[in-house]
N, C-alpha and C positions, 0 to 999 in steps of 0.2 A: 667622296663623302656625301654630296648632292645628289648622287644618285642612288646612293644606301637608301638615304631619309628621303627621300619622291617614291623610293619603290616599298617602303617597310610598311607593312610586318613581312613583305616577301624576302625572300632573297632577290639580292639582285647578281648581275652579270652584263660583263664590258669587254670590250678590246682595246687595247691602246697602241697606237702608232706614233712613227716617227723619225726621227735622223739614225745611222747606224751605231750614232756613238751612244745611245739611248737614251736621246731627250725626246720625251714624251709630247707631241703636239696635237695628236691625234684622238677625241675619243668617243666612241661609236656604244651606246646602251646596247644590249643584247636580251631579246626579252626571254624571260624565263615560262617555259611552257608546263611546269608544272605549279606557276604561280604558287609556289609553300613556302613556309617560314624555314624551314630546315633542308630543303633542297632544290637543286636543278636542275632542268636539261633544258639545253641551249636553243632558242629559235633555230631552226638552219637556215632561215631566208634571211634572218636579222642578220646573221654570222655571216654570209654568204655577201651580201651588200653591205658589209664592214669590210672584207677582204678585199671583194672590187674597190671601194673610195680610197683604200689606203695604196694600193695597185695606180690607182690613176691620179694620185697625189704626189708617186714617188718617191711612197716612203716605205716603212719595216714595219712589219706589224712586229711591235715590243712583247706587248704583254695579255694576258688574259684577266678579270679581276672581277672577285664576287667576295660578298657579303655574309656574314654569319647570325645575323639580326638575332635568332631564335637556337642559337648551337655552339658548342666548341671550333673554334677552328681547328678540325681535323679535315 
């Protein structure tokens, strides 16, 4: 929710890691390159240095998570 509201009126985008049994300890902002209220595409080097940190933490990257600030969640 911290990072909805730091990143709004954009959309925002994350990654989350962590144990396998999927608790979440991990979480890594992913910037949004088309900086808009209504959509995204992922940094690839944000995405890219989330994968490595959760890689070299030994964990699971869980989940991916973005915002709708300005849209239906569809």
């Amino acid at each position: 929710v911290a990072h909805a509201r730091a990143d709004a009126p954009r959309e925002c985008c994350g990654l989350l890691g962590g144990s396998p049994d999927g608790r979440a300890s991990l979480r890594f902002p992913i910037g949004n390159d088309l900086a808009s209220p209504t959509a995204y595409l992922t940094n690839a080097r944000d995405l890219l240095a989330a994968s490595k940190a959760v890689r070299a933490a030994g964990a699971e990257v869980l989940a991916f998570y973005h915002s709708h600030p300005a849209s239906a969640p569809v």
